[in-house]
Structures are given as C-alpha cells and as structure tokens.
DRENBA-791586 format. One record per residue: z, x, y of N, C-alpha, C in turn; residue in three letters; chain. Coordinates in steps of 0.02 Angstrom, whole numbers, plus 32768, in hexadecimal, padded with zeros to 4 digits. Example, Ala and Ser with C-alpha at 12.3 -4.5 7.8 and 13.67 -1.06 7.14 Angstrom:
# residues 2
<atom n_z="8186" n_x="8294" n_y="7EE4" ca_z="8186" ca_x="8267" ca_y="7F1F" c_z="8186" c_x="8294" c_y="7F5B" type="ALA" mol="A"/>
<atom n_z="8162" n_x="8282" n_y="7F90" ca_z="8165" ca_x="82AC" ca_y="7FCB" c_z="818A" c_x="8285" c_y="8002" type="SER" mol="A"/>
# end
This chain:
# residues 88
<atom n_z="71D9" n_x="97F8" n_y="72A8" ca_z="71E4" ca_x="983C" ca_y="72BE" c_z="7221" c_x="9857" c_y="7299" type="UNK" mol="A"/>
<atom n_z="721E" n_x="9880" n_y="728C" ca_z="724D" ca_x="98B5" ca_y="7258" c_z="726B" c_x="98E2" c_y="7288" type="UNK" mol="A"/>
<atom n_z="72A2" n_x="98E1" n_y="727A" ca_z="72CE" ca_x="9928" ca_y="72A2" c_z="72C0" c_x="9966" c_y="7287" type="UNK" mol="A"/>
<atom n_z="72B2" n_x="998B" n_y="72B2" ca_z="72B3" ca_x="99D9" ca_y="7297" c_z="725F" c_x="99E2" c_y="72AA" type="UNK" mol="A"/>
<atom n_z="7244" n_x="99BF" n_y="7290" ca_z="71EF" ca_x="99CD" ca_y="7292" c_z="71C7" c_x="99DC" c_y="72C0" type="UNK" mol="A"/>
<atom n_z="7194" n_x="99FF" n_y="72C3" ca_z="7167" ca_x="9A0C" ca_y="72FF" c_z="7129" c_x="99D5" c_y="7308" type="UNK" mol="A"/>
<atom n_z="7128" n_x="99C6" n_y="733F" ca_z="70FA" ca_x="9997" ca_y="7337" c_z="70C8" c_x="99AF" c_y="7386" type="UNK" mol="A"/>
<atom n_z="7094" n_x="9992" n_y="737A" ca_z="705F" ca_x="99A7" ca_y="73A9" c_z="704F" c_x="996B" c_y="73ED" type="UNK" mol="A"/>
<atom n_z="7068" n_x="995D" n_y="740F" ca_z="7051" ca_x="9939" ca_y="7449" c_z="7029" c_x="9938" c_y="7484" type="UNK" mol="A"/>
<atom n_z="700D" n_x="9918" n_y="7497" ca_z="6FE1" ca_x="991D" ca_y="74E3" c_z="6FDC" c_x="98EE" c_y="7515" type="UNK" mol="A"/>
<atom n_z="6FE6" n_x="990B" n_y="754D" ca_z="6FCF" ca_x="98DC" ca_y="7582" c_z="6F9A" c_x="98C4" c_y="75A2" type="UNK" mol="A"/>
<atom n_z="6F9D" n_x="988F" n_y="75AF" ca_z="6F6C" ca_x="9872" ca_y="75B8" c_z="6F30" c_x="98A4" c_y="75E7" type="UNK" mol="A"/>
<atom n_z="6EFB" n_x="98C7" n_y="75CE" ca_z="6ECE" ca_x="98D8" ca_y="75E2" c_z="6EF3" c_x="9926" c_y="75FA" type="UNK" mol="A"/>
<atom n_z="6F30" n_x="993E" n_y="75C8" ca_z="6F45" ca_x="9975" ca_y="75D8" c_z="6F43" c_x="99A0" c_y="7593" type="UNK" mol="A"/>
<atom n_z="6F5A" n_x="99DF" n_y="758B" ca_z="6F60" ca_x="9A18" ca_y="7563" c_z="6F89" c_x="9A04" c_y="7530" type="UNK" mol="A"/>
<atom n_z="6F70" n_x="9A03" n_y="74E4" ca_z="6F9B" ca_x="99EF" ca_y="74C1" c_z="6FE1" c_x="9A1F" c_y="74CD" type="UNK" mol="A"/>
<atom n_z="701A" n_x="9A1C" n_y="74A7" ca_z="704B" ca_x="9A30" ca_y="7496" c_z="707F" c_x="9A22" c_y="745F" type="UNK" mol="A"/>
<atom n_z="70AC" n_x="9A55" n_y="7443" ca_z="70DC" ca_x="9A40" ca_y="740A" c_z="711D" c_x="9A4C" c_y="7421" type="UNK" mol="A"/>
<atom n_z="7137" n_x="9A0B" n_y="7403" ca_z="719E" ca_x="9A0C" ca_y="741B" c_z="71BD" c_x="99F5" c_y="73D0" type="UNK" mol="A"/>
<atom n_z="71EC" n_x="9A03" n_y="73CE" ca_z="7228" ca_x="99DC" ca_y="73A4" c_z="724D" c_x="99B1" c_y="73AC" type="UNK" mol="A"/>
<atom n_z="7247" n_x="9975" n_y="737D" ca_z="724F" ca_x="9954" ca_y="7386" c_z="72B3" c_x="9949" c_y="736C" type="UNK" mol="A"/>
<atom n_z="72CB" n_x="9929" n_y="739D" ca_z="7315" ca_x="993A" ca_y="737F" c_z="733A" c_x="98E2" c_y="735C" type="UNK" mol="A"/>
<atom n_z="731D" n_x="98BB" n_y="7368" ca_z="7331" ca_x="9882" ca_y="7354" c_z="730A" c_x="983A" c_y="7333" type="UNK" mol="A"/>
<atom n_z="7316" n_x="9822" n_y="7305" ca_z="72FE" ca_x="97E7" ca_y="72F7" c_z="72F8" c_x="97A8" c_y="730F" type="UNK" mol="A"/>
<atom n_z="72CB" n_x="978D" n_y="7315" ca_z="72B2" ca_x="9746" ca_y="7331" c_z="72C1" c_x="9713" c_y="7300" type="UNK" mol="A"/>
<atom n_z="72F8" n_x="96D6" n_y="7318" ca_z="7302" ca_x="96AC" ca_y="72E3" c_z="72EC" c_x="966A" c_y="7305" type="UNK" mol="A"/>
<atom n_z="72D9" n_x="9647" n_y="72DF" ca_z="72E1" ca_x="9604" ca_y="72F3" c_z="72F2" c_x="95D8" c_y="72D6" type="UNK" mol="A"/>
<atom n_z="7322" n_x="95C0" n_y="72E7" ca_z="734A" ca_x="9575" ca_y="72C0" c_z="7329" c_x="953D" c_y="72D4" type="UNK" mol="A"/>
<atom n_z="730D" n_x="9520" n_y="72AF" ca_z="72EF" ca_x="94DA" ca_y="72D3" c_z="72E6" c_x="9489" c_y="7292" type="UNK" mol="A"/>
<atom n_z="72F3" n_x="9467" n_y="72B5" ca_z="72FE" ca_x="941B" ca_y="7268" c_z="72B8" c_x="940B" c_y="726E" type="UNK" mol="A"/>
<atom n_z="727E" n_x="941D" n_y="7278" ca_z="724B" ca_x="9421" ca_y="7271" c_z="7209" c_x="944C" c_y="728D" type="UNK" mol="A"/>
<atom n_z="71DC" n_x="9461" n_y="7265" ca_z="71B5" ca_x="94AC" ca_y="7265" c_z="71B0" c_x="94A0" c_y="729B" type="UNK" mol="A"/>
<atom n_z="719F" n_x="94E1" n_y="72CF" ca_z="7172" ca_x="94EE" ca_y="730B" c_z="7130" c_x="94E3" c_y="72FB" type="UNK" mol="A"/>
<atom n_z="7114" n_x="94CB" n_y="7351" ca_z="70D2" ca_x="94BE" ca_y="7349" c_z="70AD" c_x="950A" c_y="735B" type="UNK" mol="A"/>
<atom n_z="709B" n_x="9531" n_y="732B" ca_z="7072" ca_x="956C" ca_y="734C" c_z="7037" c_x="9556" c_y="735B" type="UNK" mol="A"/>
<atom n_z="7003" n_x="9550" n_y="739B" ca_z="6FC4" ca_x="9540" ca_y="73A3" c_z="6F91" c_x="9585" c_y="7369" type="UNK" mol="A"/>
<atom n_z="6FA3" n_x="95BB" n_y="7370" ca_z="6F66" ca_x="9604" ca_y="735E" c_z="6F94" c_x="9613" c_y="7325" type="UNK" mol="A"/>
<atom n_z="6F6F" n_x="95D3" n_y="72F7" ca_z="6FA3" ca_x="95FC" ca_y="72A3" c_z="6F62" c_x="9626" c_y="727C" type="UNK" mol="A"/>
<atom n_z="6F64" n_x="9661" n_y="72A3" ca_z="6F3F" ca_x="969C" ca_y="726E" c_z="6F5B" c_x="96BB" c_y="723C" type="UNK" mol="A"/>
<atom n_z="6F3E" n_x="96E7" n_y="7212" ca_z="6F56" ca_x="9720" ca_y="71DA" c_z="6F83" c_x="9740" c_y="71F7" type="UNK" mol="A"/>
<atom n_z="6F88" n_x="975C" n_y="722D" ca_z="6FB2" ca_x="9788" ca_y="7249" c_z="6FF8" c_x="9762" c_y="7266" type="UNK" mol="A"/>
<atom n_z="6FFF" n_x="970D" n_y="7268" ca_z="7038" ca_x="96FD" ca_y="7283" c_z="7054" c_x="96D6" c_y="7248" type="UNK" mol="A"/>
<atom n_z="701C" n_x="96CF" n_y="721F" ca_z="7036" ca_x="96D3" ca_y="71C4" c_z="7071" c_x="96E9" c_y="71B3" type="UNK" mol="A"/>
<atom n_z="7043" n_x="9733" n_y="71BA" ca_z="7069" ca_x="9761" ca_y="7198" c_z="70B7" c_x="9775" c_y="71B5" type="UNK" mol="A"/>
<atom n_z="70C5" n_x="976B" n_y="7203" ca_z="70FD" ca_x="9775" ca_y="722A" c_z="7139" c_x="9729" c_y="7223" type="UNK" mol="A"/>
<atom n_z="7127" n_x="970D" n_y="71FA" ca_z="7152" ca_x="96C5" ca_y="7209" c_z="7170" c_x="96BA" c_y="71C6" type="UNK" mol="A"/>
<atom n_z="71A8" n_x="96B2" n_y="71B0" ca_z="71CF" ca_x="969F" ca_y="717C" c_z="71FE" c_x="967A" c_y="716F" type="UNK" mol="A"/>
<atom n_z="71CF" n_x="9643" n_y="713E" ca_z="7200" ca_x="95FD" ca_y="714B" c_z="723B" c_x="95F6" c_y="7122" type="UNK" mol="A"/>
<atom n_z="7278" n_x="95E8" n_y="7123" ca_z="729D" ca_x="95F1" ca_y="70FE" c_z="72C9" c_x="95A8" c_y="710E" type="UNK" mol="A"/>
<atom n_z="72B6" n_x="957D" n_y="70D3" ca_z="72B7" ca_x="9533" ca_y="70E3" c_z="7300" c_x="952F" c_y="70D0" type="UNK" mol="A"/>
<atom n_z="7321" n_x="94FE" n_y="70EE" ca_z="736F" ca_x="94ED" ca_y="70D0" c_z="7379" c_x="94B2" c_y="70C8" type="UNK" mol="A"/>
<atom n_z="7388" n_x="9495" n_y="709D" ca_z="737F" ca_x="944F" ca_y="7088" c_z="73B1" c_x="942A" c_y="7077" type="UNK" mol="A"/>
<atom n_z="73F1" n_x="9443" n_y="7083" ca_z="741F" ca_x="9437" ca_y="709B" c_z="7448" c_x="940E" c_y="70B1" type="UNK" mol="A"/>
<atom n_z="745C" n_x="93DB" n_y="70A9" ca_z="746F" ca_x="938F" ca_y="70D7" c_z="74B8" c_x="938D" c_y="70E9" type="UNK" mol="A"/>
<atom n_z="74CB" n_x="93AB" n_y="7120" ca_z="750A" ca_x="9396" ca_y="7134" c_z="753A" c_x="935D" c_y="715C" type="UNK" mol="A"/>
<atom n_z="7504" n_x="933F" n_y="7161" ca_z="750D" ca_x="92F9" ca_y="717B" c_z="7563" c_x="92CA" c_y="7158" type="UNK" mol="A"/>
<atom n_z="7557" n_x="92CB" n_y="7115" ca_z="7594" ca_x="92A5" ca_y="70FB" c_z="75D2" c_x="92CA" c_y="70FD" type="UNK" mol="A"/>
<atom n_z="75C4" n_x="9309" n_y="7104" ca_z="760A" ca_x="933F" ca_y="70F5" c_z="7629" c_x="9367" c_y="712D" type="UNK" mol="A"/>
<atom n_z="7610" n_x="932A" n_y="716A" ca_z="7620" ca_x="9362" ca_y="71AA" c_z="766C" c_x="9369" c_y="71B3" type="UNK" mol="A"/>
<atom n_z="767D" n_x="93A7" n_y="71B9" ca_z="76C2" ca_x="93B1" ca_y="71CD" c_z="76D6" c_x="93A4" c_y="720D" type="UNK" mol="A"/>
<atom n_z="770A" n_x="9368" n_y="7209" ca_z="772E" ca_x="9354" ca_y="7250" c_z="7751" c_x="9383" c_y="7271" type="UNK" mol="A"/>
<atom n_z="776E" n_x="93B3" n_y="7241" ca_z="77BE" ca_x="93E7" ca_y="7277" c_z="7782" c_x="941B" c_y="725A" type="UNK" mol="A"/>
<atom n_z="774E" n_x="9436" n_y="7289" ca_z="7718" ca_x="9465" ca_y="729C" c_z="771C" c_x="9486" c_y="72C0" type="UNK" mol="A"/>
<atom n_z="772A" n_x="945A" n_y="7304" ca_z="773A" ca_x="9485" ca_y="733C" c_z="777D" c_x="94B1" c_y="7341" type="UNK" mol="A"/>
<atom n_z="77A5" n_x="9480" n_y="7319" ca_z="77EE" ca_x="94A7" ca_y="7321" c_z="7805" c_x="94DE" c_y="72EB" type="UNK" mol="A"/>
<atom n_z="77CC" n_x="94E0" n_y="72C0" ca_z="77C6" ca_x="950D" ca_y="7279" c_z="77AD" c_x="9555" c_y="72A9" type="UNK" mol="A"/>
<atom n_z="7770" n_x="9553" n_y="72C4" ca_z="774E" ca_x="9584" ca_y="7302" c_z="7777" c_x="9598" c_y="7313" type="UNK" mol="A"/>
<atom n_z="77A0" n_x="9571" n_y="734B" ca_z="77E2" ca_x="959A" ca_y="736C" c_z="77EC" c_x="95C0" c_y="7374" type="UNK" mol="A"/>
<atom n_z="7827" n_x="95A8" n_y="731C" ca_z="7852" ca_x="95CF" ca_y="72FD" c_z="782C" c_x="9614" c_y="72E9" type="UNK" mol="A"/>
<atom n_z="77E3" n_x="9621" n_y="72D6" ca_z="77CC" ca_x="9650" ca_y="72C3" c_z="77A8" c_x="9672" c_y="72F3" type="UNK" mol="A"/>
<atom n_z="77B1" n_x="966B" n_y="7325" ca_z="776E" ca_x="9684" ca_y="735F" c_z="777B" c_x="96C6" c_y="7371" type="UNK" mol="A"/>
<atom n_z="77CB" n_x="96E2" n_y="735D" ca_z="77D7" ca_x="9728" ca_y="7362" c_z="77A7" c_x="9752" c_y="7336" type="UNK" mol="A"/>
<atom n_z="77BE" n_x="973C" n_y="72EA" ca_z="7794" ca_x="9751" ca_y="72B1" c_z="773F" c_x="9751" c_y="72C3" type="UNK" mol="A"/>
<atom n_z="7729" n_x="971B" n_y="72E1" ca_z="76E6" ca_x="970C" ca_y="72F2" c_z="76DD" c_x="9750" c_y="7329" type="UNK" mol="A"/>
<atom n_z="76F0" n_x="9752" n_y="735D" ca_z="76DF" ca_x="9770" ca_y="73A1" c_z="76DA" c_x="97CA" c_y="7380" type="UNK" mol="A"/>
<atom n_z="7712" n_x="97CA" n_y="7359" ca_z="76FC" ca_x="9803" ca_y="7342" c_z="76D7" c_x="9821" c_y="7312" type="UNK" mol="A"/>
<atom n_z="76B3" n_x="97F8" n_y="72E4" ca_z="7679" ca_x="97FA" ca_y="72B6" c_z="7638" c_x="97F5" c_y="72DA" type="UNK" mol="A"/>
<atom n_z="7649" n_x="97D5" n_y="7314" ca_z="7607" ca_x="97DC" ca_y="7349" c_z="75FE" c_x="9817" c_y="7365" type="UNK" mol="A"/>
<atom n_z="762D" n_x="9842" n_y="737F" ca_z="7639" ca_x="9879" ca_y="7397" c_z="7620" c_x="98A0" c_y="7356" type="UNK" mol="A"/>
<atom n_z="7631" n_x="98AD" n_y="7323" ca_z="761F" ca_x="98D2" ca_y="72E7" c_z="75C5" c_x="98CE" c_y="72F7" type="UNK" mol="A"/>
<atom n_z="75AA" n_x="9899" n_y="72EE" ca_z="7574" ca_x="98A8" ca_y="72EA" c_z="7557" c_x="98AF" c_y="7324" type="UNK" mol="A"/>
<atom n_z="755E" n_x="98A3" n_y="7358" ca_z="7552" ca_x="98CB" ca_y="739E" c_z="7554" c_x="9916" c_y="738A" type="UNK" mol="A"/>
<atom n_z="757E" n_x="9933" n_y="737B" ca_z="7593" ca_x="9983" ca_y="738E" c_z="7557" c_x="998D" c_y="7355" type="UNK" mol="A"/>
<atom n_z="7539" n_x="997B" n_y="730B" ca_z="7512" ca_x="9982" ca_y="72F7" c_z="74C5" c_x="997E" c_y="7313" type="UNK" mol="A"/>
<atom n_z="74BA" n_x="9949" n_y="7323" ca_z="748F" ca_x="9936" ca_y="7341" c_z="7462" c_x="997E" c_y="7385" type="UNK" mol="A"/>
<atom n_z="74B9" n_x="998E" n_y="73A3" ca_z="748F" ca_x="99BD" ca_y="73D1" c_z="748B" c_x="99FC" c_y="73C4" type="UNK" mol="A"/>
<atom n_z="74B1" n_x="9A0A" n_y="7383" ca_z="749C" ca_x="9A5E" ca_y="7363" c_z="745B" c_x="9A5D" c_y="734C" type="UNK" mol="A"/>
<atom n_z="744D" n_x="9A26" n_y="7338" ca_z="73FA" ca_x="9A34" ca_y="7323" c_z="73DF" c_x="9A38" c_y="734F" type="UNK" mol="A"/>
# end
C-alpha cells in the first residue's frame, strides 16, 4: 500500500468504497512469510527487499549506552516524521 493513493475496498457482502491510504506496511522478518493466496494481485502488492547482511561478528557491546546518549536526537527525528506523516 502506497501513501497518498486511492484505493477501492469492500466489505464483506457490502458497497464497495475508496479511502487513502496514509501509511506503509513493513515487515521485518529473518525469514519470508507464509502467504497461503499468493495471486497476481498479492504479487504485485509485496516487495522483497532482501538484506544479506551479517551482523553477528560486529555486534556493538556499548549499544545500549550509545542509544541513550542519543535518544534526545532520536525522539525528535521521530517527532519530525510524525508531524509529516499527519499533514498528508
């Protein structure tokens, strides 16, 4: 689902309808989901974006205390994209 876009929905055995959609669906996962109904249409909505990545040998020990120190900086880059998030 794409932000901004119109998309067409219905309820079950009700009147279709169109909304906007305001946010993206992510999923982080260390291995694929099982979709049971993999059609063209849930094809086309799913994008894999593999990371291959291994951080296993290079984990940083002073992590938590790196966070911390930055969680001001953090809390308010979160806030940034909040106030974005709800002008759209």
């Amino acid at each position: 689902m794409i932000d901004g876009e119109s998309m067409e929905a219905r309820r079950r055995y009700g009147h279709p309808y169109s909304f906007k959609n305001f946010a993206r669906i992510l999923i982080a996962c260390n291995t694929d989901p099982t979709i049971v109904k993999m059609d063209s249409n849930m094809k086309r909505r799913i994008i894999y974006c593999p990371f291959r990545e291994n951080f296993e040998r290079r984990a940083d020990t002073e992590l938590e205390s790196t966070l911390e120190e930055e969680s001001l900086g953090i809390f308010i880059w979160a806030l940034h994209g909040l106030r974005r998030l709800l002008l759209r």
